[in-house]
N, C-alpha and C positions, 0 to 999 in steps of 0.2 A: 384362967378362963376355962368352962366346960367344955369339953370335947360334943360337938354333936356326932352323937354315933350313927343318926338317920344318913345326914350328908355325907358322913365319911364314908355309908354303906351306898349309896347311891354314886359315889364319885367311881369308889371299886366297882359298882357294876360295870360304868361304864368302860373303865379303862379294861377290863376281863373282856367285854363283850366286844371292844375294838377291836382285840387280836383274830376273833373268830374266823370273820369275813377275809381275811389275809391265811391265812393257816388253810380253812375250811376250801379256798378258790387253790392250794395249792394240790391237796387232797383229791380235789373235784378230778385233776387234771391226769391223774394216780389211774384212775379206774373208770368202768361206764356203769356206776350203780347211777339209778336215776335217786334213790334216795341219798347219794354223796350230793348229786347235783341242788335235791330240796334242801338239803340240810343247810347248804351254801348262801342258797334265796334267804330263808330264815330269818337264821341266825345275823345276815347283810339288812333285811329290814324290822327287825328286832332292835335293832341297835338307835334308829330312828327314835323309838318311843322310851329307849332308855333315857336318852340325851333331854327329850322332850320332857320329862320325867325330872330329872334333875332339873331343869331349868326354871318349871313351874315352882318346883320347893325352895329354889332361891329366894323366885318372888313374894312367894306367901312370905318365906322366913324376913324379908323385910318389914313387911308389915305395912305400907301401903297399899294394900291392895281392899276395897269396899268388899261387904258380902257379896254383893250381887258377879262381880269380877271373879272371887274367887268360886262362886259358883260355876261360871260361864267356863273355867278352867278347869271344875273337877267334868263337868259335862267335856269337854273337849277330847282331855287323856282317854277317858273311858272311849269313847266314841274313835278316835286315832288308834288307840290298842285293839279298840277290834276291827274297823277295816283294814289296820295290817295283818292282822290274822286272817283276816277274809281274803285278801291280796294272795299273802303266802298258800293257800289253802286252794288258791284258782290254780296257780302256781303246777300245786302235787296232782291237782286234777288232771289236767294239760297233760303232764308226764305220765300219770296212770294210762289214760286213753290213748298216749302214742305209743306206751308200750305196748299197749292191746294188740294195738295195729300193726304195730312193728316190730312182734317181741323179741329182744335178743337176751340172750344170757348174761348178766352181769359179771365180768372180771378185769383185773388188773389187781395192783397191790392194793390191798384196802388198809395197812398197818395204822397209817398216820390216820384214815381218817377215823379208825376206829380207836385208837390212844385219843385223839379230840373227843369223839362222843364221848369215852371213859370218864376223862376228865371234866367234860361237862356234866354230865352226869351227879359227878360229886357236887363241883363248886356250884352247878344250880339248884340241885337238892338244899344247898346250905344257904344260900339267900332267900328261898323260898321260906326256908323256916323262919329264918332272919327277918323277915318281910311280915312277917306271918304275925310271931310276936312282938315285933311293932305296934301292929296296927290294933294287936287286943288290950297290950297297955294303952294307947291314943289313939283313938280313930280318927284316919287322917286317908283320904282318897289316895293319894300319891303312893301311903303305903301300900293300899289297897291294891290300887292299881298294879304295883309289881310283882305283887305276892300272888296274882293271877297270872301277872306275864311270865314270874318265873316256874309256876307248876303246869304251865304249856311248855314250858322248854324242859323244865325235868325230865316230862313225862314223853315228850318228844324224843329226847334223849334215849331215854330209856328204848326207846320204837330202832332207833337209827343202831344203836350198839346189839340189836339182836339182828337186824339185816345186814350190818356187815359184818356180825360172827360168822351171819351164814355162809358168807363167802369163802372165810376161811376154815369152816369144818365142811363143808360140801362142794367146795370147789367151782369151779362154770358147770352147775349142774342144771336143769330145771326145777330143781325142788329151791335151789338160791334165790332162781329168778321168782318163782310165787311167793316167796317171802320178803324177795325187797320192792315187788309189786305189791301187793298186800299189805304190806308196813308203810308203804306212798299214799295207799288209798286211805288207811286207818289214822295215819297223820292230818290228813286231809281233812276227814268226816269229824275229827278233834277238835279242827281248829275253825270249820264253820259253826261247830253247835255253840263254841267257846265266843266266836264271836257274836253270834245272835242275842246270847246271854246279857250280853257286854252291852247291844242295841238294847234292849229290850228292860235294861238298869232303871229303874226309876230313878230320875235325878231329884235332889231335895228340890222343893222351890221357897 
């Protein structure tokens, strides 16, 4: 029998992206960056639309399902992927404006949670592509869908491993704190536009 490599790739997202929210809530507790705390949001309702994700490509892969169904289900993921983006993105906003109000300097050890971003970094860069050329060999929503969700987390990634280098080359400095403010706000303005995108998809009919 042929291995599906779609499913295979979609079961490992899920089981990689379980451990996050476990690791990432342990990290949180490490330090007071507000971007350990988004990162934790996240990456905890990222893992929602993975699962959702996998579940629908069950279903199609059965093959009972009418066009009109599997329509209703590429509209759905799309639609779920971006209000949790819009969720998480309320989220960073919240945190930007109480930092405002209440700014303090970010410190504690930030080791673990920056080996996490590192690491994420890689393994979501590589699904991303994974995802990527999926979907231009077969076009299939499901691919689609991830290969969106994963180059918000790449790039998210990316955001969260330079706010907390900053901790560890500048110390509880204020120049840390405007960079792991700034990097909360920039995560943010990401993942509304990313979500609007998402709304604004024209669905086949």
């Amino acid at each position: 029998m042929k291995t599906d490599v779609r499913l295979k790739t979609l079961v490992l997202s899920v089981v990689f992206s379980a451990l996050g929210p476990v690791v990432t809530f342990l990290a949180m507790t490490m330090n007071s960056s507000s971007t350990q705390i988004a990162d934790f949001v996240r990456r905890t309702v990222e893992l929602s639309v993975l699962i959702f994700a996998l579940t629908t490509y069950l279903k199609i892969k059965k093959g009972r399902l009418t066009y009109d169904q599997v329509q209703r289900y590429e509209t759905r993921i799309y639609r779920f992927l971006a209000v949790v983006l819009m969720l998480s993105a309320s989220v960073l906003i919240f945190l930007f404006i109480e930092g405002l109000v209440n700014p303090r300097v970010p410190e504690g050890t930030v080791w673990l949670g920056l080996t996490i971003a590192l690491l994420g970094l890689l393994f979501n860069g590589y699904f991303m592509v994974r995802y990527q050329r999926f979907n231009h060999q077969k076009e299939s929503f499901v691919m689609d869908s991830q290969s969106k969700m994963y180059q918000a987390k790449t790039l998210v990634d990316f955001n969260v491993v330079i706010a907390l280098s900053s901790m560890v080359f500048f110390k509880a400095s204020t120049l840390s704190y405007w960079i792991d403010s700034i990097g909360t706000l920039l995560i943010a303005l990401y993942l509304v536009v990313r979500a609007l995108q998402l709304f604004k998809k024209k669905m086949p009919v």
